[in-house]
N, C-alpha and C positions, 0 to 999 in steps of 0.2 A: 683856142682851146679845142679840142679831138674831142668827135663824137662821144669818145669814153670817157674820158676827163669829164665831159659836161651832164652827161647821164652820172657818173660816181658823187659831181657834186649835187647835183637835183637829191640824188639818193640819199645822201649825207642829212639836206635841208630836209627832207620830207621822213626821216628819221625823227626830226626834232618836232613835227606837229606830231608822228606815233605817240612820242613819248610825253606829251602835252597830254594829250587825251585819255591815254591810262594812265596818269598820274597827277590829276585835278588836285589830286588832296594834301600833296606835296610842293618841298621845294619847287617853284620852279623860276627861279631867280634866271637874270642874264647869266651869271656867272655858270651855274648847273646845267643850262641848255646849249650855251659853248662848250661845254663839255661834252654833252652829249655828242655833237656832233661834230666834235674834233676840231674848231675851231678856234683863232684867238679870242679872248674874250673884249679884247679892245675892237675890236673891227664886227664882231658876230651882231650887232643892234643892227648897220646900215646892211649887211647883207641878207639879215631876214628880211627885212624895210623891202629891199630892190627885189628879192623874190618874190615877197607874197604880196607885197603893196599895203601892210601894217607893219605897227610895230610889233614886236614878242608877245609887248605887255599888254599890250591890247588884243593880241590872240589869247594869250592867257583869260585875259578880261572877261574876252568875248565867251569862249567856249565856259567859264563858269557859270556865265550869265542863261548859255542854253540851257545846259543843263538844270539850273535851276528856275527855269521856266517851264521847263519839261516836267518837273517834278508837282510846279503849284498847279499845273493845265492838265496835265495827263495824269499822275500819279495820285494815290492817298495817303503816300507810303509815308509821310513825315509832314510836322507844322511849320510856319514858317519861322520860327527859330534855329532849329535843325536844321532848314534848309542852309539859311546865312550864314550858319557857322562850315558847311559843306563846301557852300561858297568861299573861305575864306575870311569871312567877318564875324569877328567878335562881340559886337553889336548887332542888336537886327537894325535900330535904325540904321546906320551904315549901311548896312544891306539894300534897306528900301531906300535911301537915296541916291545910292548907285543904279539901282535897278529902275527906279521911275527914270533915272538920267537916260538909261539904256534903252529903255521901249517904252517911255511915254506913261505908265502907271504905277500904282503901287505895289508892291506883292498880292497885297488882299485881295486887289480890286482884279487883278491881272488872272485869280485862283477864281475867283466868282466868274469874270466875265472876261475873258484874255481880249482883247483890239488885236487881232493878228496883223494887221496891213502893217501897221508901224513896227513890231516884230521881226517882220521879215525883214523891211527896212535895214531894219537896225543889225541884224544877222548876214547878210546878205555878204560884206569884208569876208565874214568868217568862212561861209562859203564858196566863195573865190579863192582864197586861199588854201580852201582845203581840194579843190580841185585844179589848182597850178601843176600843170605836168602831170597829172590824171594821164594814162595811158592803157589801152587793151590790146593786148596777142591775140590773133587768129587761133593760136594752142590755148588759150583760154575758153575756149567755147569747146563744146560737148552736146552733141545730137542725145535726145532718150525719149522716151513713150511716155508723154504722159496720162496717168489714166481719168477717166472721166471721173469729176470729183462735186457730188452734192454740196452744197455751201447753203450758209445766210449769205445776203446780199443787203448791204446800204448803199443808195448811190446817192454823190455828191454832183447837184447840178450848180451850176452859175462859179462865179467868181474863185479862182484857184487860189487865189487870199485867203477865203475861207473855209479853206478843206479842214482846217482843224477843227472847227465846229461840229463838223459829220465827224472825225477821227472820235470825239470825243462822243458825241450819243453812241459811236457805235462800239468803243469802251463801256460805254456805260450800261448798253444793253447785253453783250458777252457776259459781265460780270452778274449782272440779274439773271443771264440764262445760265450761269457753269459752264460757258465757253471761254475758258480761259486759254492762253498760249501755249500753256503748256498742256492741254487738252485737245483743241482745236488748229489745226493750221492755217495761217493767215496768209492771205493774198491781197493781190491789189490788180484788177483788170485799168487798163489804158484804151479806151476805147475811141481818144482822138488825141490830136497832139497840139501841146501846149501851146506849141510856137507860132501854129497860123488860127487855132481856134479864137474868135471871139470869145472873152471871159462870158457872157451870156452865156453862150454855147457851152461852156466846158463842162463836160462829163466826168467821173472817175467812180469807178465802183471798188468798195470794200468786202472782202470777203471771210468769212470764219467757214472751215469744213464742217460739216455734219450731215447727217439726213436722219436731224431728229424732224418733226413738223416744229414750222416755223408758227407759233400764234402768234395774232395779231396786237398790235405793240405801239408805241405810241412816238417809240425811233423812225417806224417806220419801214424796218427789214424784213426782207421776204427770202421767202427761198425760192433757190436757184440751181443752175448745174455749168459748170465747168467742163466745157468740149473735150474729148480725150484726143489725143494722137501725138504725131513726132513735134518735138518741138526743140530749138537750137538753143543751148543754156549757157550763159555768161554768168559766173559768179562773181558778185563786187564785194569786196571789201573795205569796208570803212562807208562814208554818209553816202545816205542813199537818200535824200533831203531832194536829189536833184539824179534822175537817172540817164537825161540827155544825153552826156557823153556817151556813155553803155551801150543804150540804143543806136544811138551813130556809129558805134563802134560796130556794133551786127549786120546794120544794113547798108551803112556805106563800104564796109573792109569785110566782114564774114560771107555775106550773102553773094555780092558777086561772084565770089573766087570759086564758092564753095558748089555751083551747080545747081541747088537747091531752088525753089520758088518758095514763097510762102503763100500760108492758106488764109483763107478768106475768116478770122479770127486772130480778134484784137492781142495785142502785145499783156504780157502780163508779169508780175513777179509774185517769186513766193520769199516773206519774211522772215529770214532763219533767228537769227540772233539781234537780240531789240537796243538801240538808244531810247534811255540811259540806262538798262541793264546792264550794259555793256559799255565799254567805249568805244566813243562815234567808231573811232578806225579800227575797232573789232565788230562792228555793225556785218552783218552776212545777210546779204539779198539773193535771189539767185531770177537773175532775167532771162524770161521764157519767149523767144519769135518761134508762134510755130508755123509750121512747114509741112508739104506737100509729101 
């Protein structure tokens, strides 16, 4: 198979998780997603299988299962009946038996108190698969000024298992302050890397803009400021769950080529468009190295 033959069919398959993820609520039978992607539909089961390393139905599965885990942990926006049926089931029990199967609890217990560890576990297929053949252009990245920008600040020490823990006080405390998304713009500082940190160690700070004063709170957020200057921007679209690639993509392919040093000032992203507002692969991050 030629370079282009093998890029058209990557392109073809990674068509068929787009259309997966804007279309949770729908069809999405073997027969509908062979379609999609031009495929036979006798053969289209073992050639998602040998791409993504699951099957459809368990992509399918799986990305219902985020989703509606995103809505009982992060969201107020619905009960868990409405969720299940969002998911696909008719029953909630159905639902909660599916879903303890999936990560270990129940809806309720998972909306009160989420066990992220086995979450991730359990997600992690889905994530791999959604970064199969992930790839970044050098014409993807774009130099710009960034200006110095007052924020709240929560930062999440220890264990990157339970970053959702801090995600979630620091939801919590946006919405008691009127810093909502669409009010405030969010960020997320990187101030060491996942890969050689000890989870003791791990660092991540959350950020909301403002420069209102920050009172004192019982999340724990304080205020901060956001260094200005040049900074090299890579926009991802679709999960940003995981932005390894991205980053490698900056400093092992942009940075060399590009002449540039970088400044003594952590990696950071800003959050344009949110999962599950959106679908994962309409998700918009924009990742900031900045630079000298």
């Amino acid at each position: 198979m030629t370079k282009t033959a093998l890029e058209n069919y990557h392109a073809r398959m990674r068509r068929v998780l787009d259309h997966i993820d804007r279309h949770l609520d729908e069809d999405l039978s073997l027969s509908a997603l062979s379609g999609v992607a031009a495929f036979s539909k006798h053969h289209f089961h073992r050639q998602f299988s040998a791409t993504f390393g699951l099957s459809a139905h368990r992509y399918v599965q799986l990305a219902r299962m985020k989703r509606a885990s995103y809505r009982l942990a992060l969201r107020d926006d619905a009960n868990v009946t409405e969720i299940a049926l969002d998911a696909g089931y008719q029953a909630p029990d159905a639902f909660a038996r599916a879903f303890r199967e999936c990560v270990g609890q129940a809806p309720s217990a998972f909306r009160k108190s989420p066990d992220w560890e086995p979450w991730l576990a359990a997600l992690e297929p889905l994530d791999r698969a959604r970064s199969t053949n992930m790839t970044y252009s050098l014409n993807d990245v774009t130099v710009r000024e960034f200006p110095a920008t007052p924020v709240a600040i929560l930062t999440h020490r220890g264990d990157p298992a339970r970053v959702y823990e801090t995600v979630r006080r620091f939801i919590d405390w946006r919405r008691a302050a009127g810093l909502g998304r669409d009010i405030a713009a969010t960020f997320t500082i990187f101030p060491c890397d996942p890969r050689v940190t000890p989870p003791e160690d791990f660092r991540l700070d959350l950020c909301a803009a403002t420069d209102r004063p920050i009172e004192t709170n019982a999340q724990g957020v304080t205020a901060g400021l956001m260094p200005g200057g040049r900074c090299a921007v890579l926009r991802v679209i679709g999960s940003s769950e995981n932005l390894e690639r991205a980053a490698l993509a900056l400093y092992r392919d942009w940075l060399p080529s590009s002449g540039e040093e970088p400044r003594d000032v952590p990696l950071f992203c800003q959050r344009i468009a949110f999962y599950p507002d959106v679908g994962e692969q309409e998700t918009v991050t924009d990742l900031f190295l900045p630079i000298e």
